[in-house]
N, C-alpha and C positions, 0 to 999 in steps of 0.2 A: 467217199467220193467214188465214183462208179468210171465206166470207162471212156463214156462220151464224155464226161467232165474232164478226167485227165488229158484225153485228147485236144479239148476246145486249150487249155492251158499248156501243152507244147505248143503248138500251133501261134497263140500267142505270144510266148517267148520266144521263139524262133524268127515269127515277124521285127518284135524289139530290137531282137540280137541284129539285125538285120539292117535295120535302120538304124541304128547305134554305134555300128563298128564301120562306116565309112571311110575314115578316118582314124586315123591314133590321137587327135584331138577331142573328137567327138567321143571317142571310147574312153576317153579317160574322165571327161565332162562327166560321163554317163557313170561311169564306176562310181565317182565322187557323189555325183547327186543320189547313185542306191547305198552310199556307205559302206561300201566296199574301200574305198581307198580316202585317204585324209587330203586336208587340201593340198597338202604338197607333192602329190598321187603315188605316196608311200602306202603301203597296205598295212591296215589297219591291226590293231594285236590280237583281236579275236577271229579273228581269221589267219595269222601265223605268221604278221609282221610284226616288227621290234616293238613293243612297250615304249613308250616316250620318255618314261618316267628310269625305263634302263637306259636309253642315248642319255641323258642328264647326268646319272652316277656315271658314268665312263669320262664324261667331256673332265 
């Protein structure tokens, strides 16, 4: 990837972030739809939220 590419791709995320975070509804919409957070907009366990399968053995 060279460095006009990496540029065109901030630039683009930067837009998204932008249009995305209007809101904490919309931001949270938008986590969920990239799989970032689960539907319950808990964060996910591959990214360094609880395992599911750990909240079960606890309950």
């Amino acid at each position: 990837m060279d460095k006009e590419q990496r540029q065109a791709i901030k630039e683009m995320l930067a837009k998204r972030s932008e249009a995305n975070t209007q809101s904490k509804k919309q931001a949270t919409k938008w986590l969920i739809d990239e799989g970032l957070l689960t539907t319950k907009g808990q964060l996910r366990a591959q990214y360094g939220g609880e395992d599911e399968s750990e909240k079960t053995k606890r309950k």
